[in-house]
C-alpha positions in Angstrom: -7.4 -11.8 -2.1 -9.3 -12.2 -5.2 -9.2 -8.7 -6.9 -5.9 -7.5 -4.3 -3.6 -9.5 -6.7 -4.2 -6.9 -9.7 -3.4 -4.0 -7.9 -0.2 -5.7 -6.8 1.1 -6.4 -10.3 -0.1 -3.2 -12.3 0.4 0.4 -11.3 -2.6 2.0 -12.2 -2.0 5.8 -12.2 0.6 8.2 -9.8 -1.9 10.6 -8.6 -0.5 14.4 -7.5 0.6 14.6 -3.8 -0.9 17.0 -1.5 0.0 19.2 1.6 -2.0 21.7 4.4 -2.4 24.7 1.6 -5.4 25.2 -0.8 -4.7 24.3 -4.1 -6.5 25.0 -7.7 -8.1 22.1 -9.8 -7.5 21.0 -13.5 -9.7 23.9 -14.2 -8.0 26.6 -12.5 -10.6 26.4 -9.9 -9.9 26.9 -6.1 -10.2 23.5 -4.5 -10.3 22.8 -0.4 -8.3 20.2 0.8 -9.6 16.6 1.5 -11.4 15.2 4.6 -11.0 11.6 5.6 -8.1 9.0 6.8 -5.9 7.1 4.3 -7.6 3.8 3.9 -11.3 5.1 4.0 -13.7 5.3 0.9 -17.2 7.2 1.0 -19.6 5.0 -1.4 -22.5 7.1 -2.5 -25.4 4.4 -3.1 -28.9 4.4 -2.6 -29.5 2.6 0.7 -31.9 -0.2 -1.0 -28.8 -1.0 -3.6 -26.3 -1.0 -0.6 -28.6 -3.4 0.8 -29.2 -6.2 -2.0 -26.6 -8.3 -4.2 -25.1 -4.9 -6.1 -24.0 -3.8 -2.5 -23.0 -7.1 -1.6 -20.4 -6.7 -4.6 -19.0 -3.2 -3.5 -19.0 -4.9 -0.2 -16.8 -7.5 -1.3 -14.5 -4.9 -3.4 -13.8 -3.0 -1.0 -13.7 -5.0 2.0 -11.4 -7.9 1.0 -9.0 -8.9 3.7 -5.6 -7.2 3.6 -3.5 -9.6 2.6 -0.4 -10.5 5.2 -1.9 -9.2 8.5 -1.9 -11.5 11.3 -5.5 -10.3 12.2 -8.2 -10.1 10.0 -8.6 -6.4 8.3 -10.4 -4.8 5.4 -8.8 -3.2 2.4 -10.6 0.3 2.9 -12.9 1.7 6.0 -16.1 2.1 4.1 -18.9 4.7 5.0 -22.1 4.0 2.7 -24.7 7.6 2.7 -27.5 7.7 -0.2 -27.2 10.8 -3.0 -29.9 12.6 -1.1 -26.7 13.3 1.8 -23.8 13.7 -0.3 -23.5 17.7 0.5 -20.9 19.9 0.5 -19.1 18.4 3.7 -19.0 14.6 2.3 -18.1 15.9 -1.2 -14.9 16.5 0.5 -13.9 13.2 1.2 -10.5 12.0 -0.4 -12.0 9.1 -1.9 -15.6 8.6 -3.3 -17.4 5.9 -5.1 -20.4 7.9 -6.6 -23.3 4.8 -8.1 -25.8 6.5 -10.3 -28.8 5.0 -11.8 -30.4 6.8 -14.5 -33.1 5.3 -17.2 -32.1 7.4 -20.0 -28.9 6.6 -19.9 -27.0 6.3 -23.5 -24.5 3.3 -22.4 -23.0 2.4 -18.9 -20.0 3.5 -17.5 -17.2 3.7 -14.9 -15.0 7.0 -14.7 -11.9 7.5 -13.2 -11.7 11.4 -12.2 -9.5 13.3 -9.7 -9.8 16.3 -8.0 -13.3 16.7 -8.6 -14.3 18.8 -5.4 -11.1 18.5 -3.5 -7.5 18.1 -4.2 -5.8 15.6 -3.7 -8.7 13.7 -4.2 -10.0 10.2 -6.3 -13.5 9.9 -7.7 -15.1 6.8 -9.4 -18.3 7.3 -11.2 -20.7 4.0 -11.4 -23.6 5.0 -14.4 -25.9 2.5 -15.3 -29.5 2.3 -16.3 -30.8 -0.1 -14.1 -29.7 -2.0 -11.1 -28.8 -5.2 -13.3 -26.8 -3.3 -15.6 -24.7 -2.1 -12.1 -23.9 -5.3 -11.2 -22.7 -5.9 -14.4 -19.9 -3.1 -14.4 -18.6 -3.8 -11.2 -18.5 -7.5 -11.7 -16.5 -6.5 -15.1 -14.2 -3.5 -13.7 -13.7 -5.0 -10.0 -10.1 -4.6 -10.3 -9.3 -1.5 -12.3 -11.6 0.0 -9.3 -10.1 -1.5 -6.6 -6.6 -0.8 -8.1 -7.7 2.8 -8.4 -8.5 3.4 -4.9 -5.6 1.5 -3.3 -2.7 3.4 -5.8 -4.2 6.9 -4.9 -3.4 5.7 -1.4 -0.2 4.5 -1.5 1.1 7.4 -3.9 -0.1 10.5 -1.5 1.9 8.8 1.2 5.5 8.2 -1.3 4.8 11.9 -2.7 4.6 13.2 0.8 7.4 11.6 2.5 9.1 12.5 -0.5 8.4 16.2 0.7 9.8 15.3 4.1 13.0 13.2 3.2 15.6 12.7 6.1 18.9 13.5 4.0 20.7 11.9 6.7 19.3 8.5 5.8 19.4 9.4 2.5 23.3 9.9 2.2 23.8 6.6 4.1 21.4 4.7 1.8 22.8 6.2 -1.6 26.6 5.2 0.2 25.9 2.1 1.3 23.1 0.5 -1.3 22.9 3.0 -3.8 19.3 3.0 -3.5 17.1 5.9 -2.9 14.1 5.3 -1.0 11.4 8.6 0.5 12.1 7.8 3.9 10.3 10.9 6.0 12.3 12.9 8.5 11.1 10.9 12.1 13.1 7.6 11.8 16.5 6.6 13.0 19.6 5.1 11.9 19.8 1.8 14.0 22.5 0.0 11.9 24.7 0.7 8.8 26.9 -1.4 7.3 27.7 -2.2 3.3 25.2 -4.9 3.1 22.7 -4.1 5.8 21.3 -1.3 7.0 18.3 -0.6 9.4 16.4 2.2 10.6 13.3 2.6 12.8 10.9 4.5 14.7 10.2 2.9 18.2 7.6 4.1 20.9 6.4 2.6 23.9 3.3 1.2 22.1 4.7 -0.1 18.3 7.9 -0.7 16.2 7.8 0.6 12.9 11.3 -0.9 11.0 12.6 -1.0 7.7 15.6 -2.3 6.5 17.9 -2.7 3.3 20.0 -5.7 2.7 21.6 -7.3 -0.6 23.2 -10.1 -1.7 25.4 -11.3 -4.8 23.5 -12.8 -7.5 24.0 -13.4 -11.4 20.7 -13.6 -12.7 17.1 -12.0 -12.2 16.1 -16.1 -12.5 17.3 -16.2 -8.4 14.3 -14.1 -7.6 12.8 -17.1 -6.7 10.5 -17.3 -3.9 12.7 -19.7 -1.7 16.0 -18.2 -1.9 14.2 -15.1 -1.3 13.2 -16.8 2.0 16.5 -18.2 2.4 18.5 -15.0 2.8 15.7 -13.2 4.3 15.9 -15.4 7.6 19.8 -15.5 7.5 20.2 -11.4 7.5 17.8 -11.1 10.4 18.9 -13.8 11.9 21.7 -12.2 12.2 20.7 -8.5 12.6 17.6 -8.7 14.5 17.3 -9.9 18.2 14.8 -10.9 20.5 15.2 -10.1 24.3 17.3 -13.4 24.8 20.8 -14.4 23.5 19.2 -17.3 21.6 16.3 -15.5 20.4 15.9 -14.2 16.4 13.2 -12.9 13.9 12.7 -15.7 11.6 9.6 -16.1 8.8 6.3 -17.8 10.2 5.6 -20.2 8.7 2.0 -20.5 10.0 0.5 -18.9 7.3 3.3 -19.2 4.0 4.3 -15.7 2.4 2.8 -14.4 -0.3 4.7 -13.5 -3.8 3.2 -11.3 -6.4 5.5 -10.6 -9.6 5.8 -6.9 -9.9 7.0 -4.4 -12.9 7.2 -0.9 -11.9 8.9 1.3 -14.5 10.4 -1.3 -16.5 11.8 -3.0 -13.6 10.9 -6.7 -12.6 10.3 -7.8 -8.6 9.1 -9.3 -6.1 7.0 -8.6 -3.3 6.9 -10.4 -0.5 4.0 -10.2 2.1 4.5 -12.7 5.3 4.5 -12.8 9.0 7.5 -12.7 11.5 8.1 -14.5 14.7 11.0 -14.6 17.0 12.7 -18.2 17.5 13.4 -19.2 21.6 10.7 -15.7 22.0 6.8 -14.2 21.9 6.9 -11.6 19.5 5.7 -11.3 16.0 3.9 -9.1 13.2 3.3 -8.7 9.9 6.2 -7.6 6.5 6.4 -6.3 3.1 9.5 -6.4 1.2 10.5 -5.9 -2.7 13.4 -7.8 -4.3 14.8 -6.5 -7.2 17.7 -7.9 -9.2 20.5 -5.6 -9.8 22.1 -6.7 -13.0 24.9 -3.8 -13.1 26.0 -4.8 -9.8 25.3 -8.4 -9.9 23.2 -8.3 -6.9 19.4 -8.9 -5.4 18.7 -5.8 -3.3 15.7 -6.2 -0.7 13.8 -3.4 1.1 11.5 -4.9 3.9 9.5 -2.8 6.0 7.9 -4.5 9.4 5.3 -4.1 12.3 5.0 -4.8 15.9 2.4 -3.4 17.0 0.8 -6.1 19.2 -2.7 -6.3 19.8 -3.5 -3.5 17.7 -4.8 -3.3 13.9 -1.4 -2.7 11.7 -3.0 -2.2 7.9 -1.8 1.7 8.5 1.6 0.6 9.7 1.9 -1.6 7.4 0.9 0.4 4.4 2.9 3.1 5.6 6.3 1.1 5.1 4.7 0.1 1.7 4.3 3.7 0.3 8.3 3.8 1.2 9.1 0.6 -0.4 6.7 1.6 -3.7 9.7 4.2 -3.7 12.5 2.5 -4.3 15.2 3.4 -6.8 18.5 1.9 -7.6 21.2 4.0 -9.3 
């Protein structure tokens, strides 16, 4: 979680959304559309680099552990090829780390492009002149990279959704919370009332939940970490059951949450990352939830998105909720 932090608490850049159609580039050119899965980077890196300390550094980049998952999982999917194979059908990929070497260089540097080859797509350039010089710039711009790649994520899944809002939800949020979030068309209304409200999608394999509550407050100073806690396990206490009358979610406390001070346009939160279990049951998963403080209406707002999903990997489930909670707006 060394570098993860510094995503968290800065938004980088919002990168342009993207949907089925062909699209032009910055230069009026005609671009294809990407190739890949969210989560997966394409590092272009001569095989005897990947290989040594250097590669051990991208390694460790962009393989940190997710934070918040109950099973171990990497940041990114990461497919290494060497310069000699990066052709026309990898030059597609949606998100590309491209490590150059070159003797004559004038000075090193790292550039952040997009929509190089592809739209929507993210492209960080690694120059150096030798392989010492490399391990230099990634040990010095670990996090503005990382940050990079994990934003462009995130935002191509909020502007999509955002595409695909269910205005049903959206009416009952704006009534009820006065929030809007870009909740896609596919979930459903479980519960709505004026300080709670829940909706879901539910298969036979996973639940996918997220759910608005809120709670009277005077200051921003009670976004602190334990009342956050506090009122988190009394609403779903409350609101969400386990299979027997006695049984509740509740906050694991196995592994302790995680709290990263946020600003996103101007406004101050918290995010929350944790597990869940169910008191008097067997069930469990991972969260992610953003506090904010609601001075006009003397409130604490939280929007928490959770996963069961069990024995399965959740980092797309979870990061899925997160590009809806990344959306949130009070008004």
């Amino acid at each position: 979680m060394k570098y993860l932090l510094l995503f968290i608490t800065s938004v980088l850049l919002v990168l342009s959304g993207c949907d089925t159609t062909v699209k032009t580039g910055d230069s009026g050119r005609i671009l294809p559309n990407i190739t890949g899965g969210a989560g997966e980077v394409l590092v272009v890196v001569d095989k005897y680099i990947w290989d040594g300390p250097t590669g051990e550094l991208l390694k460790d980049l962009l393989q940190e552990e997710f934070p918040g998952l109950p099973q171990s999982e990497p940041i990114f999917d990461v497919t290494q090829i060497s310069a000699s194979s990066f052709d026309n059908m990898f030059r597609f990929h949606r998100s590309v780390v491209l490590v150059t070497i070159k003797e004559m260089l004038e000075e090193p540097a790292v550039r952040y492009r997009k929509n190089v080859w592809a739209r929507p797509q993210i492209l960080v350039q690694l120059e150096a002149q030798d392989v010492a010089q490399l391990q230099q710039q990634i040990r010095d711009n670990m996090e503005q990279i990382q940050g990079f790649l994990v934003q462009y994520d995130r935002q191509r899944l909020t502007d999509s959704y955002a595409d695909s809002k269910d205005l049903e939800i959206q009416k009952m949020m704006a009534e009820n919370h006065q929030v809007r979030l870009a909740i896609p068309r596919g979930y459903n209304i479980d519960l709505s009332t004026d300080n709670y409200s829940s909706v879901s999608i539910e298969t036979p394999d996973f639940s996918q939940v997220l759910h608005v509550y809120e709670y009277p407050a005077t200051t921003k100073a009670e976004l602190q970490s334990g009342r956050i806690i506090e009122n988190r396990n009394a609403f779903v206490k409350k609101y969400v059951k386990g299979p027997g009358d006695d049984s509740y979610m509740t906050t694991s406390m196995v592994y302790p949450p995680i709290f990263y001070d946020i600003q996103m346009n101007g406004t101050e939160l918290v995010e929350t990352r944790g597990l869940w279990e169910l008191e008097n049951g067997y069930m469990g998963g991972p969260f992610v939830s953003h506090s904010v403080f609601d001075e006009k209406r003397q409130r604490i707002v939280t929007v928490e998105g959770y996963v069961y999903y069990p024995n399965q990997k959740k980092r797309i489930k979870i990061r899925q909720l997160e590009a809806i909670i990344y959306s949130l707006e009070i008004f």
